[in-house]
Structure formats: C-alpha cells, structure tokens
N, C-alpha and C positions, 0 to 999 in steps of 0.2 A: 863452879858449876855444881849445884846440889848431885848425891846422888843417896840413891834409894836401895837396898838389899832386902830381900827377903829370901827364905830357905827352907826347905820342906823333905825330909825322908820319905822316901816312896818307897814299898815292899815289893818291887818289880827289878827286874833287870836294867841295866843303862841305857842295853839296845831297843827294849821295849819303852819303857820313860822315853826317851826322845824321840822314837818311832811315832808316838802317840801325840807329843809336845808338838811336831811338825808336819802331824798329817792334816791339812788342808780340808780335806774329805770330813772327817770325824771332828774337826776343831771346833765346830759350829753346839754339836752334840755334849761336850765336858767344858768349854770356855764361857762363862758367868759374862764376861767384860764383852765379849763380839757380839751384834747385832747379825752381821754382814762380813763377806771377804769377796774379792775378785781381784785377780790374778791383773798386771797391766803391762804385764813383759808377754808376749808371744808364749815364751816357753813356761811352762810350770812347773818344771825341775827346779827342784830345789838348789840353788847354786848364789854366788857369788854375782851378784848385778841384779840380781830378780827382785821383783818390783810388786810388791802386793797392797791392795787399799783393802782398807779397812775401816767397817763402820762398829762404833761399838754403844755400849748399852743407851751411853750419855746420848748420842747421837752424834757426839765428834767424829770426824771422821780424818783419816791419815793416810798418807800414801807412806811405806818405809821399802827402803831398799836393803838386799843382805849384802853388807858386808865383810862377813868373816862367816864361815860354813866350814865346820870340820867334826864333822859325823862321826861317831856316837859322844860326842864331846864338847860341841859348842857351836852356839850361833847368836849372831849379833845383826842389829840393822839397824838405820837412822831412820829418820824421817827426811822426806825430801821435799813434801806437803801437807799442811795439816793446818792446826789450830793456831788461830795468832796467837793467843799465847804462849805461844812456846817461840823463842829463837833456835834454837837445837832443843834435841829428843833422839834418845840414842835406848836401844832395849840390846839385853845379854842374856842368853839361857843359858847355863852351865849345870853339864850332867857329871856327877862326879862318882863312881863306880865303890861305893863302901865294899861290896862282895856281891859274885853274882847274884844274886835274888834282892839286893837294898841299893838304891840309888840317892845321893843326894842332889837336890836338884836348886840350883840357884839362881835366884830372880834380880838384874839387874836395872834400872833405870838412871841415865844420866840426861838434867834437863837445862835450860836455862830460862827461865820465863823473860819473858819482854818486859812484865814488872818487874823490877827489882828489889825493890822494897819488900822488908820481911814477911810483916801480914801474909801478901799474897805470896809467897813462896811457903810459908807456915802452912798455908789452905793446902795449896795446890800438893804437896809432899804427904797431907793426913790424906787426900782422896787416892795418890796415887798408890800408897800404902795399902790402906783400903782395899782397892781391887788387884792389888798384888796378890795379898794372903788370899784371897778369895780364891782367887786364880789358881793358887798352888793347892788351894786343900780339894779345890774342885779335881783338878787334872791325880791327887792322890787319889780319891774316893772314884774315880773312874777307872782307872790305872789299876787299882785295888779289886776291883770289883768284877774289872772284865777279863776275858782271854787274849790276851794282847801278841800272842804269840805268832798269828799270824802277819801282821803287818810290819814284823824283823826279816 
C-alpha cells in the first residue's frame, strides 16, 4: 500500500495548528484541495465514528470516517466512499509540538489504487503529493497570518 508524507513548520501553537486544521467552519476559507464538506453523521463533534463528505477541487468526491481523534495531537480517517480508483484511502494529521509557538505538522496518505500497475500509481502519488504541500503551505500561511487564538 503506497504511502505519501508531507511536513511543514508552522509558527503557531499545537493547540492553535490543529484548532485551525479541524475546524469545519474555517476549513473551506485556508484548504486549496475542498470544493465542499457536509457533515453525514447527526453529530458534528469531532469524535471517533464521524462521518464527513467531502467534495474537492477535482470534483472527486469522498465520504471519510474518523477513526483515531486525539486532540491536540492527532487524527486519522478512512474513506468509506469515494472514487473507484482507490480500493482503500486512509489520511493522518499529526501535530507535533517543537516548542510552544512552532508546530510541526504531518501530512499522511495511505492508498491502494484498484490499478495496480505502476504508471497509474506513479500519477496518482505526483497529484496526491501535489495537493498535499499545497494543502500545508496553505494551512501555514493562514495559521501564520491570522489570530488564531480564539478557536483553542
């Protein structure tokens, strides 16, 4: 199962980076890759089972569920619906605390394409790469730029 990292210092707090990384509200306003989100679980607490779809720039669209939530530190979710090219899709944030005011912040994708031949996994890893770093340097330059201290 290919997987993908990317990584990015952010000059903000941990609790601030991942306040900002998982608020729902604002994600629309710093995240380059989303079109779209809506919530498909009742609750919209951020928790363990919750269920968010997701449309993004490409116009793919994904349903992922969270499975591992542990604030101000980490979150993970699968995909449960999406694109047939993918058989599994699994995303990881990981906020790592350098010192209070520097975060590093780590971008995870684990996928398995339904083709399995390299070509198409070669493509599909430069796109997802691609809007990875986009995704991070967007979420710094946000993070960086605003007062983030209310939403901890």
């Amino acid at each position: 199962m290919p997987t993908i990292i990317q990584e990015m210092i952010i000059l903000k707090s941990r609790d601030e980076v991942y306040a900002l990384a998982q608020d729902y509200n604002l994600r629309l306003d710093w995240d380059p890759f989303l079109r779209d989100i809506r919530f498909v679980s009742q609750s919209k607490e951020l928790a363990r089972g919750l269920q968010v779809w997701v449309k993004a720039h490409n116009r793919m669209e994904m349903t992922v569920e969270y499975v591992n939530y542990s604030p101000p530190a980490h979150v993970a979710m699968k995909m449960i619906d999406g694109p047939f090219i993918f058989s599994h899709f699994s995303g990881t944030w990981l906020f790592d605390e350098v010192d209070r005011t520097t975060t590093r912040v780590i971008f995870k994708y684990k996928f398995t394409p339904i083709f399995l031949f390299y070509p198409v996994q070669f493509i599909i890893r430069w796109f997802l790469n691609r809007d990875m770093k986009q995704r991070l340097i967007a979420l710094k330059q946000y993070a960086e730029t605003h007062d983030l201290l209310e939403l901890v």
